[in-house]
Kinemage of the C-alpha trace (Angstrom):
@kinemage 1
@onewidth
@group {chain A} dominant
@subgroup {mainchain}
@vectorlist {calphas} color= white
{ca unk a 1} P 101.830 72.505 -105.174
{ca unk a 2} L 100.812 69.028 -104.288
{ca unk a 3} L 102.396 65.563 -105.509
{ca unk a 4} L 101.376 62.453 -105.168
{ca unk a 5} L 103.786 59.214 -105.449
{ca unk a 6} L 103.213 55.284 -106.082
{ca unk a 7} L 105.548 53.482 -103.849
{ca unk a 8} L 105.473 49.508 -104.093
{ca unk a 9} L 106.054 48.174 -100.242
{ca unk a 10} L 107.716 44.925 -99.621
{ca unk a 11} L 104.452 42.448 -99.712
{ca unk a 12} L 103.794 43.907 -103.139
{ca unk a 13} L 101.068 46.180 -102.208
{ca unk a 14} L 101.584 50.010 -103.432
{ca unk a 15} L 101.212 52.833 -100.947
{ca unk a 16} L 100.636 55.963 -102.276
{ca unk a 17} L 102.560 59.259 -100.433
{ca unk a 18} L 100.923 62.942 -101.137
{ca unk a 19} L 103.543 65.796 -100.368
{ca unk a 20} L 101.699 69.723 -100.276
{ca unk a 21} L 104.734 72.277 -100.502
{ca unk a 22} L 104.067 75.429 -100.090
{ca unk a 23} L 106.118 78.477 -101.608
{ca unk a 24} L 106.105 82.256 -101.185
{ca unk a 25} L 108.549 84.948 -102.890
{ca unk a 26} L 110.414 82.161 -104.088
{ca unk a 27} L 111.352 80.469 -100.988
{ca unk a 28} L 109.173 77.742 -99.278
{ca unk a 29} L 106.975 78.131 -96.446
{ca unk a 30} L 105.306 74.841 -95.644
{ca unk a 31} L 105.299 71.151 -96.903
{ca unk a 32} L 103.024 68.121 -95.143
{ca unk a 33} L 102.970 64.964 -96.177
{ca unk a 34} L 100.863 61.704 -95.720
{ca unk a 35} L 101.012 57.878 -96.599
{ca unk a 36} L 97.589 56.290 -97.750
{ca unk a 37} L 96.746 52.741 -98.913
{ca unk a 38} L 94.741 53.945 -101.706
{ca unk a 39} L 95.458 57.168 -104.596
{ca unk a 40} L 91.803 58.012 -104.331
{ca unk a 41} L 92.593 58.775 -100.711
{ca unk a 42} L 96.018 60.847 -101.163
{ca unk a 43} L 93.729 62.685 -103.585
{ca unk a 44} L 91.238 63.639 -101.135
{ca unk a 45} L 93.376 64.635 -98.471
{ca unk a 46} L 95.696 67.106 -100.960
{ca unk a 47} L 92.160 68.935 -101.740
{ca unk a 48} L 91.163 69.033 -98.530
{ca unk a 49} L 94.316 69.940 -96.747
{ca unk a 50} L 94.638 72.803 -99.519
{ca unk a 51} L 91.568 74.391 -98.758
{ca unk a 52} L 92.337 74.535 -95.079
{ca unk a 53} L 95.465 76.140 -95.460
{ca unk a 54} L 94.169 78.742 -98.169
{ca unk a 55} L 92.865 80.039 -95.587
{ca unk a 56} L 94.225 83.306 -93.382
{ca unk a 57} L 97.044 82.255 -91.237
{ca unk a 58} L 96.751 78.606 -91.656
{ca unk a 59} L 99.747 78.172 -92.672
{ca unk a 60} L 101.254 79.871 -89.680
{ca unk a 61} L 99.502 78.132 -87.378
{ca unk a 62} L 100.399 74.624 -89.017
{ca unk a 63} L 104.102 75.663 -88.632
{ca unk a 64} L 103.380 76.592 -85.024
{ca unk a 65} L 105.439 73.509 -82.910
{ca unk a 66} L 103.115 73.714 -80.188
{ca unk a 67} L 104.336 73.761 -76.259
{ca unk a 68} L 104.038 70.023 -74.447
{ca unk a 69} L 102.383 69.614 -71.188
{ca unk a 70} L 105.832 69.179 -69.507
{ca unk a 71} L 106.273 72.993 -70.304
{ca unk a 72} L 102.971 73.958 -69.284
{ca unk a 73} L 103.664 72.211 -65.629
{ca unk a 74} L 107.157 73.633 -65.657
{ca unk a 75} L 105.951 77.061 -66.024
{ca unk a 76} L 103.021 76.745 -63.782
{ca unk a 77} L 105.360 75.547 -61.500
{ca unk a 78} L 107.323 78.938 -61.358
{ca unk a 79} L 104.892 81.106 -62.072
{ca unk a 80} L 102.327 80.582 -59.180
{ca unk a 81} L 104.922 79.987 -56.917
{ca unk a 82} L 105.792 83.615 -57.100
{ca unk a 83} L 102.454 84.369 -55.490
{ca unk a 84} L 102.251 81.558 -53.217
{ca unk a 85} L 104.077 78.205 -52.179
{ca unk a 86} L 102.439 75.317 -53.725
{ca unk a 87} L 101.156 71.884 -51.394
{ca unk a 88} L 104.075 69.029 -51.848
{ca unk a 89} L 100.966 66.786 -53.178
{ca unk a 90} L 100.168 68.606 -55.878
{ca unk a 91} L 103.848 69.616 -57.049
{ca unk a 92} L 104.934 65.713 -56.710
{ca unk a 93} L 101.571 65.127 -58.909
{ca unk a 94} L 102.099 67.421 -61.861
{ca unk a 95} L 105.983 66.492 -62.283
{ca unk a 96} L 105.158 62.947 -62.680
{ca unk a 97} L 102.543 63.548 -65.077
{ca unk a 98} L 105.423 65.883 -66.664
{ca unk a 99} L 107.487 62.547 -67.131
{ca unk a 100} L 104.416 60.453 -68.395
{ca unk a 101} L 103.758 60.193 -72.693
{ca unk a 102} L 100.968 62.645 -71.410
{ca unk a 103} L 103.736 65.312 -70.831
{ca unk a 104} L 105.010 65.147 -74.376
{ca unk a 105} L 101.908 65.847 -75.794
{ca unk a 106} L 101.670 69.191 -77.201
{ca unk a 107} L 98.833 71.806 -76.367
{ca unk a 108} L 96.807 71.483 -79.662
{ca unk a 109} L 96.638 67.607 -78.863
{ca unk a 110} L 95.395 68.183 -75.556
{ca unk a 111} L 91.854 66.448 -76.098
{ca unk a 112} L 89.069 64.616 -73.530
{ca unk a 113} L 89.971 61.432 -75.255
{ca unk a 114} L 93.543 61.901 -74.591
{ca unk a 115} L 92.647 62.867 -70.821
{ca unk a 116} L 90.191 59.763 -70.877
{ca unk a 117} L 92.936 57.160 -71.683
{ca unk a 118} L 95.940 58.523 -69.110
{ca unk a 119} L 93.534 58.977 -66.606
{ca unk a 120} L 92.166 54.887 -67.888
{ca unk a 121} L 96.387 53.974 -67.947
{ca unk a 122} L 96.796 55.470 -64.483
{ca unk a 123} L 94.386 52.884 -63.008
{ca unk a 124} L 96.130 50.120 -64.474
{ca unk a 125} L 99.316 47.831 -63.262
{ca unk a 126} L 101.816 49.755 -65.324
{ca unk a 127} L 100.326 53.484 -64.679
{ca unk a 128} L 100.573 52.672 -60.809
{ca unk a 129} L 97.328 51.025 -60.372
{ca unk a 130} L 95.644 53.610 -58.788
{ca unk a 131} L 92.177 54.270 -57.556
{ca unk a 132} L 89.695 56.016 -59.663
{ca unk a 133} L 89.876 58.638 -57.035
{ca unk a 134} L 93.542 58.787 -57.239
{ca unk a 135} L 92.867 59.331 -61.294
{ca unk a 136} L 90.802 61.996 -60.531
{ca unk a 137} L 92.771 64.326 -58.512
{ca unk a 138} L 95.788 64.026 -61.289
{ca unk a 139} L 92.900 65.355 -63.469
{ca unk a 140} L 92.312 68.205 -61.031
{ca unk a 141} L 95.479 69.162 -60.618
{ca unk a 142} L 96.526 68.965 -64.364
{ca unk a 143} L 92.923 70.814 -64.489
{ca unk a 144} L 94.411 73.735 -62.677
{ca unk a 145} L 97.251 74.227 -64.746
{ca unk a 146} L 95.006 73.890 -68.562
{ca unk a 147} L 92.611 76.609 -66.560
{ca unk a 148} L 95.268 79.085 -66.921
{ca unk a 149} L 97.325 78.149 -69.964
{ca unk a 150} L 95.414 79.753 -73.158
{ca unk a 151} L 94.085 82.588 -70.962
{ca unk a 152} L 97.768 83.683 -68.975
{ca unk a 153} L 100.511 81.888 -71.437
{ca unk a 154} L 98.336 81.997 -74.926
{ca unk a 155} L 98.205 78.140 -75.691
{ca unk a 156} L 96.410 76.284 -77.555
{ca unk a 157} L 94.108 74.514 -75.352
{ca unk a 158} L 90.652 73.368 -75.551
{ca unk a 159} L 88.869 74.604 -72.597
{ca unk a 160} L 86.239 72.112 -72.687
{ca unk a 161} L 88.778 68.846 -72.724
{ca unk a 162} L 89.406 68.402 -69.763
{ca unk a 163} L 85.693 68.931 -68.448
{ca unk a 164} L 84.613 66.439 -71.074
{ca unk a 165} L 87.106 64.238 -70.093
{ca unk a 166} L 85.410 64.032 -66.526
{ca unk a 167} L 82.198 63.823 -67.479
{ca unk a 168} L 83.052 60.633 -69.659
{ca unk a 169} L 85.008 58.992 -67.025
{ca unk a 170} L 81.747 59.682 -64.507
{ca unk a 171} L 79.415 57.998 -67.349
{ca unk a 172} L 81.869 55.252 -67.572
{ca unk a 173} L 80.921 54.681 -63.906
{ca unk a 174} L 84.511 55.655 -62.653
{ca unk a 175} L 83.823 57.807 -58.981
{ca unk a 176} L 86.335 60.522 -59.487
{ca unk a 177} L 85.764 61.874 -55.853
{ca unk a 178} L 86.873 60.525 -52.963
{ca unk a 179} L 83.837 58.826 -50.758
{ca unk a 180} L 83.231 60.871 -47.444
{ca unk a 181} L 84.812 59.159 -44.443
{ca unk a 182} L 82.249 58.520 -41.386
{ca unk a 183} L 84.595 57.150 -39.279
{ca unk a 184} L 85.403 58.411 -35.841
{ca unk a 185} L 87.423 56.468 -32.686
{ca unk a 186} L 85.397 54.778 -30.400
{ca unk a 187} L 86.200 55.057 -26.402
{ca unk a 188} L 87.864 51.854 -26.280
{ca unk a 189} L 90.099 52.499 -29.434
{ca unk a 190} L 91.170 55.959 -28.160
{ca unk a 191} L 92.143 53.623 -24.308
{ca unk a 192} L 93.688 51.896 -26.046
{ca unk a 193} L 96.037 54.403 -28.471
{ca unk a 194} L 96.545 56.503 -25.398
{ca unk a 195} L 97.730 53.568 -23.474
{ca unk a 196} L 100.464 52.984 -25.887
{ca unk a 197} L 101.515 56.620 -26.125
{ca unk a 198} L 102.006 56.739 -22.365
{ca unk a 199} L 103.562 53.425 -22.269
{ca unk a 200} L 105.947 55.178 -24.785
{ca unk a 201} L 106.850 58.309 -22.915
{ca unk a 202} L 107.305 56.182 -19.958
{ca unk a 203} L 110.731 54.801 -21.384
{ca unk a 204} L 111.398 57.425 -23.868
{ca unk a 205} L 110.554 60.960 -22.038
{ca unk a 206} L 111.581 62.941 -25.048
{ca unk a 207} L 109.674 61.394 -27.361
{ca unk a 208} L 106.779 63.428 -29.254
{ca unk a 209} L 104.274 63.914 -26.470
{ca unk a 210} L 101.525 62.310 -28.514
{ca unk a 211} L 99.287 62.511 -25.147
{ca unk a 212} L 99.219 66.284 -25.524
{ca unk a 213} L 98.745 66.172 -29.321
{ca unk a 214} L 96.079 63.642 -29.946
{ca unk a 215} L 94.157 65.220 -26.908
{ca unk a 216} L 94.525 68.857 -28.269
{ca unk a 217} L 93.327 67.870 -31.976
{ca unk a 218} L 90.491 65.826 -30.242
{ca unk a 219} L 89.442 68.895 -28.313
{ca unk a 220} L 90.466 71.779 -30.724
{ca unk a 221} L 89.405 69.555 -33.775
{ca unk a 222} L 92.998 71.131 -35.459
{ca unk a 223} L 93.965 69.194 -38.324
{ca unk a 224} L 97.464 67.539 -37.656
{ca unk a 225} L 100.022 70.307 -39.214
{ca unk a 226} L 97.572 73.129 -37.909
{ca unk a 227} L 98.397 71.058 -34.717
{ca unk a 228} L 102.075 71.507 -34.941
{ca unk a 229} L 102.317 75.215 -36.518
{ca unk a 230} L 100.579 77.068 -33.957
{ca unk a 231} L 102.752 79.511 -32.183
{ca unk a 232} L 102.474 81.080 -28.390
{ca unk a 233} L 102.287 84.197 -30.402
{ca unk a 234} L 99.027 83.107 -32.060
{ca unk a 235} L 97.386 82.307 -28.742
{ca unk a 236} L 94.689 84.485 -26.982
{ca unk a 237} L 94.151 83.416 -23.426
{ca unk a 238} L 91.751 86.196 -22.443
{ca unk a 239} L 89.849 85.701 -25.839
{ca unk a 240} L 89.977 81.225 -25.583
{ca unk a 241} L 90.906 81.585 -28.985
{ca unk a 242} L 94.098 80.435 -31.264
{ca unk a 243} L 95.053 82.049 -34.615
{ca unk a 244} L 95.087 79.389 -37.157
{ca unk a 245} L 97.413 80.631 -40.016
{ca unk a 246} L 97.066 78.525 -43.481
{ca unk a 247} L 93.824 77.182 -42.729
{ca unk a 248} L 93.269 74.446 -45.496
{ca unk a 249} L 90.664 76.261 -47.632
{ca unk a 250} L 90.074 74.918 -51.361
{ca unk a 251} L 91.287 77.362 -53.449
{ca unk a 252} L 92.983 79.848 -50.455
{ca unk a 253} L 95.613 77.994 -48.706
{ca unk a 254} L 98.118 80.141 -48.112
{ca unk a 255} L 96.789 83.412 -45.941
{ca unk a 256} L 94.082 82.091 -44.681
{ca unk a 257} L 94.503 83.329 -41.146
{ca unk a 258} L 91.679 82.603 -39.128
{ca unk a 259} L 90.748 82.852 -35.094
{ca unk a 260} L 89.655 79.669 -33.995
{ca unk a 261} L 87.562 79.443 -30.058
{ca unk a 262} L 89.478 76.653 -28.076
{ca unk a 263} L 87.280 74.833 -25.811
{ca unk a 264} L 87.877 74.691 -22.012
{ca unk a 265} L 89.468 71.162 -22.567
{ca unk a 266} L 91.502 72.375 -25.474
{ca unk a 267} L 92.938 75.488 -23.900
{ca unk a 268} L 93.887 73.334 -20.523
{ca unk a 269} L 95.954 71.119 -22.658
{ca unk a 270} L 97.429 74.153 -24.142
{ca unk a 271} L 98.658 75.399 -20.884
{ca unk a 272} L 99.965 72.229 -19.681
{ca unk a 273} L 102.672 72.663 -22.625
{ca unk a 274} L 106.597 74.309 -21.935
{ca unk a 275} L 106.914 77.812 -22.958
{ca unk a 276} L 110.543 76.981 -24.646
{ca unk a 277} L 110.198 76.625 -28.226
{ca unk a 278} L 107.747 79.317 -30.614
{ca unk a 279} L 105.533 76.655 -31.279
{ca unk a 280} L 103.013 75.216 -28.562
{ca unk a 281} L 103.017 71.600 -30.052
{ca unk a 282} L 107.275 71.977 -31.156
{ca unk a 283} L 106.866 68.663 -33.685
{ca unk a 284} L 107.284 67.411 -36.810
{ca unk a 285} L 103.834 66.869 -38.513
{ca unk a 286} L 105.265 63.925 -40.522
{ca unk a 287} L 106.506 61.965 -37.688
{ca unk a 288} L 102.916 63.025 -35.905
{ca unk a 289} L 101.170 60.766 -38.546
{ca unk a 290} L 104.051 58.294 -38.801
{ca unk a 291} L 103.752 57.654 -34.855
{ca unk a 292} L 99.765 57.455 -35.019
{ca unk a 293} L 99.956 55.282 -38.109
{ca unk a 294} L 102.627 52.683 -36.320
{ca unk a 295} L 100.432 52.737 -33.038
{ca unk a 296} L 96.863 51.447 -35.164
{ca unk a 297} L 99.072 49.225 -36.917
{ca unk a 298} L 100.828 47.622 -33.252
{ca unk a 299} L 97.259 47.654 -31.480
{ca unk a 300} L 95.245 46.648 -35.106
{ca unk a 301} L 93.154 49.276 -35.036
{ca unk a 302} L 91.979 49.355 -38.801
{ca unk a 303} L 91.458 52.294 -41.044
{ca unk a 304} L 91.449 55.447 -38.454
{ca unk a 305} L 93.289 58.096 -39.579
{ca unk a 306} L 94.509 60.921 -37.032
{ca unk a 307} L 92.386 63.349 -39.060
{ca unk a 308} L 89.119 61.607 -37.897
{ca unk a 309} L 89.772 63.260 -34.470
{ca unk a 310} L 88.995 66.360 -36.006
{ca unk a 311} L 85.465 64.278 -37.001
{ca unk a 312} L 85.317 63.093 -33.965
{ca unk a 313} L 85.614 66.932 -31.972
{ca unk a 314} L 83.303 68.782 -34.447
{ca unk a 315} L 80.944 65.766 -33.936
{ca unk a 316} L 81.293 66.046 -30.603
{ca unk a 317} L 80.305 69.156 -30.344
{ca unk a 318} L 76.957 69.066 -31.980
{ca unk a 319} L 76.345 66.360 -29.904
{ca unk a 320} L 76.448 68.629 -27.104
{ca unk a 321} L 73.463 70.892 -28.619
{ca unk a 322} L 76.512 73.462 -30.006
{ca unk a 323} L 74.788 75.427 -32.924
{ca unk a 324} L 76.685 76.142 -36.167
{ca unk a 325} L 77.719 79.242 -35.743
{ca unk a 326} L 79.306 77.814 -32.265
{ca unk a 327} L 80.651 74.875 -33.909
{ca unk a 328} L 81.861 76.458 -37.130
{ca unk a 329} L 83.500 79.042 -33.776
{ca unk a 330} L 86.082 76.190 -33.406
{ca unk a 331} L 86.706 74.356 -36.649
{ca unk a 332} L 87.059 76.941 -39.005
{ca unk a 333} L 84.144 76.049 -41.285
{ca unk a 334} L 83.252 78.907 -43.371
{ca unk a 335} L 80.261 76.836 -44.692
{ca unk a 336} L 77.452 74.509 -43.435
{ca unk a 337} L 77.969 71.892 -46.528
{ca unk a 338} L 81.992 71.709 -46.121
{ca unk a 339} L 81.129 71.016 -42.295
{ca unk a 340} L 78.253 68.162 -43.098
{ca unk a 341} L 80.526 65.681 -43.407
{ca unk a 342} L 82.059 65.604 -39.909
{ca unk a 343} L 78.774 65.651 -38.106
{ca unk a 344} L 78.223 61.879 -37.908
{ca unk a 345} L 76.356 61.948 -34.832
{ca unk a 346} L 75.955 58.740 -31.818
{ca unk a 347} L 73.778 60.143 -29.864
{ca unk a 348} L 73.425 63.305 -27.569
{ca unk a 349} L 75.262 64.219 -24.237
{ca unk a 350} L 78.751 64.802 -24.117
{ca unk a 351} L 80.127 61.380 -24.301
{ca unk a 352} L 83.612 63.225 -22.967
{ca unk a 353} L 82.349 64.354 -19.661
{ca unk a 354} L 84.992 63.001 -16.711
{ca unk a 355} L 86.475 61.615 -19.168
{ca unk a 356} L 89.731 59.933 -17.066
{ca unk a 357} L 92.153 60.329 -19.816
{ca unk a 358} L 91.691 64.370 -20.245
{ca unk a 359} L 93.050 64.584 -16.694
{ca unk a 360} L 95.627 62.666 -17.152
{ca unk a 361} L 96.788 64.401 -20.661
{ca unk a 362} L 96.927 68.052 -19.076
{ca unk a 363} L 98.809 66.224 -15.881
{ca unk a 364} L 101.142 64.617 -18.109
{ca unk a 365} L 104.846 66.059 -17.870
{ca unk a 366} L 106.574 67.422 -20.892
{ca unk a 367} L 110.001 66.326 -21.684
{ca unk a 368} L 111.669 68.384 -24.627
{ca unk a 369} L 114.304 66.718 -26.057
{ca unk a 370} L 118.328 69.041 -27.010
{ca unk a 371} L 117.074 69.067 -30.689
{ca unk a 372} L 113.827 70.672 -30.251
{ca unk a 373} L 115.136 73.249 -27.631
{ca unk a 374} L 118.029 74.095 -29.809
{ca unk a 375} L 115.729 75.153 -32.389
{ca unk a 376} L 114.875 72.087 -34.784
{ca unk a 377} L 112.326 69.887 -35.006
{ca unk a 378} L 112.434 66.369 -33.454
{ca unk a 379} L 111.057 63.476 -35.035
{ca unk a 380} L 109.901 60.819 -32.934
């Protein structure tokens, strides 16, 4: 049964309110209601709005309250951390969209214009400001936990929203993907980083040893927590070879256990480390990056990251006439177009050969500090 009321505001204009209540067996089951400006409106909504829910379990699924983003990230949360442990980026993403108005919205609302305008709000001054690249991997990771939410949890989600909402963004010329970096260390930037770190050791012995670990992910091309994970129980002398365990794989993090060859210059730094901790490289990977970070910013050395010495090695390698198959032998690569963006090459030859600084790296003596021996990690 459907009503519709005259209701004179304040400014003297009339509003007009239809109400749709719905009763079965004598005891209601639904009621909706909407404010219009004008009757003929109310009038065309109460038709239209009873048709819809004449229909087979309309009415149940205009009661249904819906579950809110929040709840989706919340459960994704738990649920795939049963199988495996989730990256501290992408947790730290998806509960701060939780706590944006994007979390409240429920499942049914979930639309590419909805995605269009927090992904919009997160690259302005009040949503953080952010990059459009930035933008784009909320989107991903929000992505990841829509994928699974009608399919695994029965929700209400459109599976084409969130792919809509990045095709949109792309036509509104916003470049969702990070650009690929090109940059590697030149001779004199590496003198001059290596410099500092020995200047360092010099008055603080048990310091991280960043001689050993910026030569070993040059040589190895490790990433920097592979760097610092790698146990004297993954290493093969005989073989040359290191067992890389959670090699960063999109969409296989976790288990990805792979045998990696170590160069000659790699596996000579290697041996040059103490046998007394589990781990070869016994260090924090946070303060790794912090201590790289602070040495750029002392000697101005713009925009290098410590990951572009894994550029830098696989590059190096093909510049020495290594094939794939060799080069892929020591970085892990399972594929030629994931490896196409470190092979920036300078020029052929191995611009490493005598270099002065791998001698003294292996030379360089190894003070462990009580903390790390004891067991724990130092930071530097």
């Amino acid at each position: 049964m459907a009503t519709i009321r005259a209701r004179k505001r304040a400014d003297g204009t009339v509003s007009y309110t239809a109400q749709i209540r719905i009763n079965r067996d004598g005891a209601q089951v639904y009621q909706e209601s909407q404010t219009f400006a004008r009757k003929q409106a109310a009038q065309a909504w109460v038709r239209r709005r009873e048709t819809e829910l004449d229909q087979p379990g309309a009415i149940e699924s205009a009661n249904r309250v819906g579950n809110t983003v929040a709840e989706m990230i919340e459960r994704y949360l738990v649920e795939v951390e049963k199988a495996r442990p989730l990256g501290k980026t992408k947790r730290a993403t998806l509960q701060a969209i939780a706590k944006t108005s994007l979390g409240a919205l429920v499942d049914v609302d979930i639309t590419s214009q909805r995605l269009v305008d927090f992904a919009l709000w997160r690259m302005t001054e009040e949503g953080g400001n952010v990059q459009p690249q930035t933008a784009g991997n909320d989107l991903a990771h929000l992505g990841a936990v829509l994928s699974i939410a009608r399919p695994a949890w029965g929700y209400e989600v459109n599976p084409l929203a969130m792919s809509d909402a990045r095709k949109v963004l792309t036509k509104l010329g916003y470049k969702l993907k990070s650009r690929e970096r090109d940059r590697r260390p030149t001779l004199d930037e590496l003198h001059k980083i290596l410099e500092h770190f020995q200047n360092t050791l010099a008055y603080r012995p048990s310091s991280i040893n960043m001689l050993k670990v910026v030569g070993f992910a040059l040589f190895s091309t490790r990433r920097q927590e592979e760097v610092t994970r790698i146990r004297w129980a993954d290493l093969d002398v005989a073989g040359q070879r290191v067992l890389v365990r959670d090699m960063k794989n999109p969409g296989q993090k976790l288990g990805n256990d792979v045998w990696c060859h170590l160069p000659d210059e790699a596996l000579a730094i290697v041996q040059s480390m103490p046998r007394a901790c589990a781990e070869i490289f016994p260090y924090n990977a946070g303060s790794v990056s912090a201590s790289w970070a602070r040495a750029c910013i002392i000697l101005g050395i713009d925009d290098l990251h410590f990951h572009d010495l894994r550029h830098e090695g696989v590059s190096r390698l093909f510049e020495m006439n290594w094939d794939i198959p060799q080069v892929a032998s020591v970085s892990g690569h399972r594929d030629w177009n994931s490896m196409r963006r470190y092979t920036h090459l300078k020029g052929k030859g191995d611009r490493y050969r005598d270099w002065p600084w791998l001698t003294t790296i292996v030379t360089a003596p190894v003070t462990l500090g009580a903390k790390t021996l004891a067991g724990f990690i130092e930071s530097d």
